[in-house]
C-alpha positions as CSV (number, residue, x, y, z in Angstrom):
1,X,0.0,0.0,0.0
2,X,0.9,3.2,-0.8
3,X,0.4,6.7,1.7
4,X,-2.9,7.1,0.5
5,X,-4.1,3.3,0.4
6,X,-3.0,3.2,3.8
7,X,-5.2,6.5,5.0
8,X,-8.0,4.8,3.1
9,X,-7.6,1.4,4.8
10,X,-8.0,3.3,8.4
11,X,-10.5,5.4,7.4
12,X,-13.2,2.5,5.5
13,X,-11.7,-0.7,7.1
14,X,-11.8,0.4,10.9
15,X,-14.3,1.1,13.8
16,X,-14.6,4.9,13.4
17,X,-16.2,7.2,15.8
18,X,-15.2,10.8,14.1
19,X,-17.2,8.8,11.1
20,X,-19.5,6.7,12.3
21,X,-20.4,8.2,15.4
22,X,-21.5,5.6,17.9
23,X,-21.4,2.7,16.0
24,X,-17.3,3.6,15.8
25,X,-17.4,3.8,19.7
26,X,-15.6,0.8,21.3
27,X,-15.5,1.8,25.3
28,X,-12.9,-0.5,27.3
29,X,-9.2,-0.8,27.4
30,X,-8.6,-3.9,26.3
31,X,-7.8,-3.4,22.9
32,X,-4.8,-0.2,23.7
33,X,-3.2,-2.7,26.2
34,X,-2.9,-5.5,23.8
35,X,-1.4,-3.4,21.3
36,X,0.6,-1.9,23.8
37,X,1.8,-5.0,24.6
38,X,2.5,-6.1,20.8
39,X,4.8,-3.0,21.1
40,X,6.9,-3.3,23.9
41,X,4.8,-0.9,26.4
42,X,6.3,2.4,24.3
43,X,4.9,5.1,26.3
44,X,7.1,3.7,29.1
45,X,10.4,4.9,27.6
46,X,8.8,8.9,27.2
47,X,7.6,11.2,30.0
48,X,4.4,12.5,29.3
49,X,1.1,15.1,30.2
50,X,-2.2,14.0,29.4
51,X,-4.9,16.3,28.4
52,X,-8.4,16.3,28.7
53,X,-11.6,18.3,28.8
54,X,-14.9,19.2,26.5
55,X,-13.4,22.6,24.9
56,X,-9.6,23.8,24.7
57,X,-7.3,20.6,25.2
58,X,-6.3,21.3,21.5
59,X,-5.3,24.8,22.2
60,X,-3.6,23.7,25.7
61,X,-1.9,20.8,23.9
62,X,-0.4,22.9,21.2
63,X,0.7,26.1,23.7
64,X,2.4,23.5,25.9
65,X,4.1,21.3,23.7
66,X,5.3,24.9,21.9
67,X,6.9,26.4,25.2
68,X,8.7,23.2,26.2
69,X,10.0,23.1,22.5
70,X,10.9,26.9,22.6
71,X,12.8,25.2,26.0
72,X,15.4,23.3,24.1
73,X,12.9,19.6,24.5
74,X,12.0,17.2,21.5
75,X,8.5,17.3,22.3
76,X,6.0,14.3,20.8
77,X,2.7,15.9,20.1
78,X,-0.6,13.6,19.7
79,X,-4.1,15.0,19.1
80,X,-7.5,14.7,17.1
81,X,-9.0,14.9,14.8
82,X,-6.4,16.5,12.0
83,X,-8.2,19.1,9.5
84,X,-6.4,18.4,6.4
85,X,-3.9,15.0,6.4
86,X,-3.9,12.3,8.7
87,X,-0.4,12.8,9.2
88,X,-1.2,16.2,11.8
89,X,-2.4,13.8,14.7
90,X,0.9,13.0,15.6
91,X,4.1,15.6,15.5
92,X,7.6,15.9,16.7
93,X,8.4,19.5,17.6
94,X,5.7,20.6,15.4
95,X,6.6,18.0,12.1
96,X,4.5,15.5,11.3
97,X,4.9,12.0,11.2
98,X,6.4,10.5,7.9
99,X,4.3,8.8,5.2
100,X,6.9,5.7,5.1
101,X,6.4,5.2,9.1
102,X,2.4,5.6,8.5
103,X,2.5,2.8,5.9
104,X,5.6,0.2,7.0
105,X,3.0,0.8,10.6
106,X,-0.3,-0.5,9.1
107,X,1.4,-2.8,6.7
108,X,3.5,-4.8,9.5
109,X,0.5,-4.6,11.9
110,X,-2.5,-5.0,9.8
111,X,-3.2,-8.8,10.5
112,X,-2.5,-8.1,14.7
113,X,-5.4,-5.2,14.3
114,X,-7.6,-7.3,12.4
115,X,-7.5,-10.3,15.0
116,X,-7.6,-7.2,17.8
117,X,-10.7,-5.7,15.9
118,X,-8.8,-2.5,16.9
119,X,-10.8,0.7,16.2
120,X,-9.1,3.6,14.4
121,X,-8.1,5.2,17.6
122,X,-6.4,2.1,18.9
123,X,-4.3,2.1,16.1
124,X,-3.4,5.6,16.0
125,X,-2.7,5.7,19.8
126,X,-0.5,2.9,19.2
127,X,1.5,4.0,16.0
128,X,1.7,7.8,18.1
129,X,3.3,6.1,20.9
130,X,5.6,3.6,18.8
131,X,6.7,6.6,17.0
132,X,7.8,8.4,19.8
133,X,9.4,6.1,21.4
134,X,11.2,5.4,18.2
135,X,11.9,9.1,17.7
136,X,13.4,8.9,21.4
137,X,11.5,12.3,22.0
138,X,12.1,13.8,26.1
139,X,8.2,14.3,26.7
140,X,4.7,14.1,24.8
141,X,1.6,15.8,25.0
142,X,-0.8,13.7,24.8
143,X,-4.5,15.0,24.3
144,X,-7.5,13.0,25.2
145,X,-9.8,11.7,21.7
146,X,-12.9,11.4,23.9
147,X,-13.9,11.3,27.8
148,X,-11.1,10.0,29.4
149,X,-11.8,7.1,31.2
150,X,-11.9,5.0,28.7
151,X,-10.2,6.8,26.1
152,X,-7.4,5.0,24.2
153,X,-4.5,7.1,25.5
154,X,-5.6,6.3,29.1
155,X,-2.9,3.6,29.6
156,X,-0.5,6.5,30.3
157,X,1.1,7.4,33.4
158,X,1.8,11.1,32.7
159,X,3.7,13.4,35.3
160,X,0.8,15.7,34.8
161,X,-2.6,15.4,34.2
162,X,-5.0,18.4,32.4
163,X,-8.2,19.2,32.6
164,X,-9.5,22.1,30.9
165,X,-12.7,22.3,31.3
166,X,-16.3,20.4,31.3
167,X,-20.1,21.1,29.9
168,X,-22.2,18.7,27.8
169,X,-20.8,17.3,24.9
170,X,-20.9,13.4,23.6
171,X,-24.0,13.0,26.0
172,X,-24.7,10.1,24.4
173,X,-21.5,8.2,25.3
174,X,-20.1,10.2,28.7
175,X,-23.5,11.2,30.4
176,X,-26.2,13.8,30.1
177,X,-24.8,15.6,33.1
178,X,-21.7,17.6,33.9
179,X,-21.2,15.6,37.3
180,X,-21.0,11.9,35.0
181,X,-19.4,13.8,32.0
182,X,-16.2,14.9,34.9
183,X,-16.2,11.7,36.3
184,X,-15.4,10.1,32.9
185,X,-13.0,13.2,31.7
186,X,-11.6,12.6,35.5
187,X,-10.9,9.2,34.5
188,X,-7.1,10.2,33.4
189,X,-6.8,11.3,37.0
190,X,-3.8,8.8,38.0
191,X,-2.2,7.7,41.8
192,X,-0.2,10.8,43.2
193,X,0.1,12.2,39.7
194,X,-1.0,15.9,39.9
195,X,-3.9,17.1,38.0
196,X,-4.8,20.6,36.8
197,X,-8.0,21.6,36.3
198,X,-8.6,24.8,34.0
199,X,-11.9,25.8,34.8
200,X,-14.7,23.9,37.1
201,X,-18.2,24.6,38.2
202,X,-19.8,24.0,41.5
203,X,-21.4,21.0,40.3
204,X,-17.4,19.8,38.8
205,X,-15.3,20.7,41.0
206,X,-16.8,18.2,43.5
207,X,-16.3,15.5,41.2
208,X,-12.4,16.4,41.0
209,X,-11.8,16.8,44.5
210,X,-13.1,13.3,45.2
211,X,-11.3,11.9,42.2
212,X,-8.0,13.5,43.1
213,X,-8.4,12.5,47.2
214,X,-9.1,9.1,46.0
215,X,-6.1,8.8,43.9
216,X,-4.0,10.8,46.7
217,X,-3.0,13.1,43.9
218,X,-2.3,16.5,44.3
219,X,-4.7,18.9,42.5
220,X,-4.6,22.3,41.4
221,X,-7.6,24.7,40.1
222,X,-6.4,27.0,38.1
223,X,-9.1,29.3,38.1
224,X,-8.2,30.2,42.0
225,X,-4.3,30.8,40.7
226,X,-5.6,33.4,38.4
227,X,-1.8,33.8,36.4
228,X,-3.7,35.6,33.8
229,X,-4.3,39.3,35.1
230,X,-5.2,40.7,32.0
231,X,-5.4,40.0,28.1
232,X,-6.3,42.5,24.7
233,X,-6.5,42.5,21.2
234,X,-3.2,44.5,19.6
235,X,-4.3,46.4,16.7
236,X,-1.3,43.8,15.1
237,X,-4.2,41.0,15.8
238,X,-2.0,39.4,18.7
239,X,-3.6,38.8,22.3
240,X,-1.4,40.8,24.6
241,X,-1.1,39.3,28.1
242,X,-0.2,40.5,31.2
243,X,0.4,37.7,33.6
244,X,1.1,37.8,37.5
245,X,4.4,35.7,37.3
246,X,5.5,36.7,33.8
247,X,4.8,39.9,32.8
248,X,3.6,40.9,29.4
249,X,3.8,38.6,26.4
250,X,1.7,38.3,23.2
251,X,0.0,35.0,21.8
252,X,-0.9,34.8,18.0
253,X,-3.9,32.8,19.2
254,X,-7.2,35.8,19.6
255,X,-10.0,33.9,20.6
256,X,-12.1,35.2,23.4
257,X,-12.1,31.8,25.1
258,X,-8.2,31.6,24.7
259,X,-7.2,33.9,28.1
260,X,-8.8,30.8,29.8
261,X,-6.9,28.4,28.2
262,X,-3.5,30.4,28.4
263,X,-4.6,30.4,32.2
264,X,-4.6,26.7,32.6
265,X,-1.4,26.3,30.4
266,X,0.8,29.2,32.5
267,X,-0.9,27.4,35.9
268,X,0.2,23.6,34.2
269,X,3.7,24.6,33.2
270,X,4.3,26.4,36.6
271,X,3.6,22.9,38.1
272,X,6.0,21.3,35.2
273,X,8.8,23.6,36.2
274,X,8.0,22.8,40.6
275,X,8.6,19.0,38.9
276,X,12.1,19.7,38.1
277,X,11.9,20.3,34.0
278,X,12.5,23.8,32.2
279,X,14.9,24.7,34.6
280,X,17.2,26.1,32.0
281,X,14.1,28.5,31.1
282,X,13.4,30.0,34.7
283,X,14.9,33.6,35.9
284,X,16.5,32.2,39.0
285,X,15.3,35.5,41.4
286,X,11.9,33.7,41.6
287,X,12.2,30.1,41.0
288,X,9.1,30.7,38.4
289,X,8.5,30.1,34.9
290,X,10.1,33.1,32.8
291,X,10.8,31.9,28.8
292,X,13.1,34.2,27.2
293,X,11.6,33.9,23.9
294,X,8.0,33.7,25.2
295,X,7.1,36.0,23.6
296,X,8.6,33.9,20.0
297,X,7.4,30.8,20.9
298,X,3.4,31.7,21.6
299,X,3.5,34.8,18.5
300,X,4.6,31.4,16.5
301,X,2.6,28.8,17.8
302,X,0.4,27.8,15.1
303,X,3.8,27.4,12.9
304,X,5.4,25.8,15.3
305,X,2.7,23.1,16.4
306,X,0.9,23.1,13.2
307,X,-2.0,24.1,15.2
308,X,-4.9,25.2,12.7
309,X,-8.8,26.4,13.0
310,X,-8.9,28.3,15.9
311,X,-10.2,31.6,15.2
312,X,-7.5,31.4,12.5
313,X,-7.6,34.1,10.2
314,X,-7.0,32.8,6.5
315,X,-7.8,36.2,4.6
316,X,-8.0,40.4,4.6
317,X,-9.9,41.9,2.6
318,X,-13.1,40.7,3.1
319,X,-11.9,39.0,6.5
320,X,-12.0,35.7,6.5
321,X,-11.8,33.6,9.9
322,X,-12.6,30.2,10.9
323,X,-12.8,28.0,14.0
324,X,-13.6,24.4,14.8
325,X,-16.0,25.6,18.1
326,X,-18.9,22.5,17.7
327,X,-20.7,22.6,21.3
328,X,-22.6,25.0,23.1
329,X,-19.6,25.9,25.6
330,X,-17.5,26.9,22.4
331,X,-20.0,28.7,21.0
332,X,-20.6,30.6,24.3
333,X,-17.7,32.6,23.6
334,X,-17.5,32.2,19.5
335,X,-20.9,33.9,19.3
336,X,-20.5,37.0,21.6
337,X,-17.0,37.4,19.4
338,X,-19.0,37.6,16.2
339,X,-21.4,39.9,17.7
340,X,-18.7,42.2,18.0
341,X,-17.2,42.2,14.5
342,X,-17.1,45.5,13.2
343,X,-17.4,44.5,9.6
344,X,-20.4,46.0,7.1
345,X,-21.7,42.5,7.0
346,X,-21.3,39.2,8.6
347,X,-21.7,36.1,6.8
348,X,-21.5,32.6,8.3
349,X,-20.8,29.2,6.5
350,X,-22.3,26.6,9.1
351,X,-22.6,23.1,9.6
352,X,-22.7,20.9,12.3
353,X,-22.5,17.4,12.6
354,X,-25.9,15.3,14.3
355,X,-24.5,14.0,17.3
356,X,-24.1,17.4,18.7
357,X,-26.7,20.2,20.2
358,X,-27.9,21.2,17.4
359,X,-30.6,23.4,18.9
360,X,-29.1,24.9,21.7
361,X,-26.1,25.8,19.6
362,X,-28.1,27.3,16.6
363,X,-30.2,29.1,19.3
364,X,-26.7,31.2,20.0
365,X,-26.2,32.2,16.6
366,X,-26.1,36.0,16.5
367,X,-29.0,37.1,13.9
368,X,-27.0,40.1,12.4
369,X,-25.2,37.7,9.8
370,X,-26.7,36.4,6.6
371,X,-26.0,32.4,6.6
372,X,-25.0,29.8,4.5
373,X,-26.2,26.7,5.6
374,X,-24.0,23.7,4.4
375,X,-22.5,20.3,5.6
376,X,-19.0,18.7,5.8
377,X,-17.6,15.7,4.2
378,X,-19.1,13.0,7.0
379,X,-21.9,11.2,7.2
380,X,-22.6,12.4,10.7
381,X,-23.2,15.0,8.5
382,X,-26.5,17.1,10.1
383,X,-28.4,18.1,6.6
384,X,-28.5,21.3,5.5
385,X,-31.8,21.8,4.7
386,X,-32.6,21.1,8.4
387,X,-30.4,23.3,9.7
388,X,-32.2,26.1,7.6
389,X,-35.4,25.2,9.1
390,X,-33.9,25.4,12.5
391,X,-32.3,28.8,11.4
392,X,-35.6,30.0,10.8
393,X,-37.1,29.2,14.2
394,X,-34.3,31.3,15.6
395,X,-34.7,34.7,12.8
396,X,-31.3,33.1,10.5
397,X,-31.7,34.7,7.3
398,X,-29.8,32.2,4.8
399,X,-29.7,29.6,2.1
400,X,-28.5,26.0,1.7
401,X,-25.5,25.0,-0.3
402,X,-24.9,21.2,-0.4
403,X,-20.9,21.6,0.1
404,X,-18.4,24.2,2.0
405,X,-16.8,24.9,-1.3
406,X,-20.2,26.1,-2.9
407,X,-21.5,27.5,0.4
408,X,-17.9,29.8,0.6
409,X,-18.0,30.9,-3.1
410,X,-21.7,32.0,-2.6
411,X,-20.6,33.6,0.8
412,X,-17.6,35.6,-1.3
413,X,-20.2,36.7,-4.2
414,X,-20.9,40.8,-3.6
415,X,-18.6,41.0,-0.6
416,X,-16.4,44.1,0.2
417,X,-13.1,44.4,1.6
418,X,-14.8,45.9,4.7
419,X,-16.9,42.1,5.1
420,X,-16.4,39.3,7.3
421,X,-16.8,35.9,6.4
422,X,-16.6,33.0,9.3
423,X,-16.7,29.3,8.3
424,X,-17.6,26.8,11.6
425,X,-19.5,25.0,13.5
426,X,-17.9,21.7,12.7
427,X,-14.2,20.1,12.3
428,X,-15.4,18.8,9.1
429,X,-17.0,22.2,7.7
430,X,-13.3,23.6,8.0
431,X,-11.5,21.1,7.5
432,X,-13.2,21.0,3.5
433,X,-12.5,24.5,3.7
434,X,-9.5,24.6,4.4
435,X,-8.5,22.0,1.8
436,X,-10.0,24.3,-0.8
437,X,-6.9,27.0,0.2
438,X,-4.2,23.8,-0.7
């Protein structure tokens, strides 16, 4: 098999829950451990953090793994789902993993996974750790696929658990509460390892606390270290911080939800540096985190990581953003940031996928824009003719357009440079989109 015959062989031939939705859901451990196993146990021979939570852990993932890069470290970076090429999920200091390893991988393994009836994840998780351990990187970061518990990558022992935050998402698999949704996303809470939590509610940070005392692991809420003291737009479209420990730095990442996530990264790497790594990056008068090149290393994040699709701007003149916020707790924050576009007119490409809130999430919409109802290339797919009648319940002026492509060209017809265009609501609707700018 070639790259692309081996991409299409995990994609059609394995258990898929990014495609199939439930159906591609295979809860248990079982599987990981045998192919750890198969492998030697790889994820014993690197140090890693594991990252969890409903909104952010790809943002967290990627600031991390760049500041202990900008520290001198060959970092291993693993996350879901990619936008464009397989290939993204799994990165060394910010370059992805080879096509020959991807296909000498499945090739050798192929028959071991069919007798396994490993999912897609299970492989993955297993080539991800394999590699690194191959690549002899010092430390990954390692972001949850979904819950925690029972999540593929659970069969780590990181030095640091992180959990950014938790509201309902993947109800149908993790609970139709918050409380059952954190115990699951609590799952990757591990004996005497500490855990940081990003952001909890009186109805989480119960959950935690019992999780953590249970596990006699030292916990941390990030949200009562407040590092971040302050954080604003720079007319250069940077977010300009001013931290409590670090003083002022800039981040190239500029969504509204993103001082929350810098929060729980600053409070995480703190704890990282009390652990004995980074010590080459600290100003000794303190004993506290202080990167030289901060200020380099989070300005260049998304080039450094790869990270894409979070409030990413892709085009001036009209403005074109876009952003892979699926859930009502994304779109908490996405929607009040549209709101306040300054632009002569606001027009949205949106889809969603039908395993989501579709309602409550369409309910948030701001009603200023003119929309552009579409779908991404999945068949979790939620039609776009339904999401126009929905849009209508809510006052969504709009049409449908069966693909991103024709839903963006029809969204670029009559604009003006002083426009703004914003493509979401899904992975999938931006990840099509994004394809179109290859």
């Amino acid at each position: 098999m070639n790259y692309q015959e081996t991409c299409d062989y995990l994609f059609s031939h394995t258990a898929n829950f990014e495609l199939q939705g439930s159906a591609g859901y295979k809860p248990g451990l079982e599987t990981s451990l045998a192919l750890d196993e198969h492998y030697g146990h790889p994820h014993e021979h690197f140090r890693s953090i594991h990252v969890a939570g409903t909104n952010g852990k790809g943002s967290v993932s990627h600031l991390m793994a760049a500041q202990l890069q900008g520290c001198g470290y060959r970092v291993g970076l693993y996350t879901s789902p990619h936008i464009i090429d397989f290939s993204e999920r799994i990165r060394i200091n910010g370059k992805p993993i080879s096509e020959d390893y991807v296909v000498q991988f499945v090739e050798e393994g192929k028959e071991f996974f069919e007798q396994q009836k490993a999912t897609f994840f299970d492989i993955a998780t297993a080539m991800a750790f394999k590699y690194f351990k191959d690549m002899d990187v010092d430390i990954a970061i390692v972001e949850v696929g979904l819950g925690g518990r029972f999540d593929c990558t659970n069969i780590i022992t990181p030095i640091l658990s992180v959990i950014t935050n938790i509201s309902l998402d993947h109800t149908q698999l993790l609970g139709d509460s918050v409380e059952q949704i954190a115990i699951e996303k609590g799952g990757i809470i591990k004996r005497r390892v500490p855990v940081v939590i990003g952001e909890a509610t009186p109805e989480t940070r119960p959950v935690f606390e019992a999780l953590a005392q249970e596990a006699d692991a030292p916990i941390i809420f990030a949200e009562d270290e407040q590092e971040i003291v302050s954080a604003q737009l720079t007319p250069e479209g940077y977010m300009h911080y001013t931290a409590k420990h670090l003083g002022e730095f800039e981040c190239e990442l500029t969504g509204d939800y993103q001082p929350r996530n810098m929060n729980t990264v600053i409070v995480a790497l703190h704890k990282v540096v009390d652990m004995g790594y980074m010590c080459d990056c600290i100003e000794p008068k303190n004993n506290r985190l202080i990167q030289k090149e901060m200020n380099r290393v989070f300005k260049n994040v998304v080039k450094g990581t790869g990270l894409q699709g979070r409030w990413q701007t892709v085009r001036r003149n009209p403005t074109v953003v876009c952003d892979t916020g699926h859930n009502p707790g994304a779109w908490e924050y996405l929607s009040k940031q549209l709101e306040a576009v300054e632009c002569r007119q606001l027009h949205i490409v949106f889809g969603m996928v039908e395993d989501k809130d579709v309602y409550t999430v369409m309910s948030m919409l701001p009603k200023k824009a003119t929309y552009f109802f579409t779908k991404g290339s999945t068949k979790r797919a939620f039609p776009e003719n339904s999401l126009k009648v929905f849009g209508d319940q809510f006052g969504l002026k709009g049409d449908c357009y069966p693909t991103v492509e024709e839903a963006y060209k029809a969204a670029l017809e009559g604009t003006t440079n002083d426009d703004f265009i914003f493509i979401g609501g899904s992975f999938y609707v931006v990840a099509d989109f994004m394809k179109l700018r290859m």
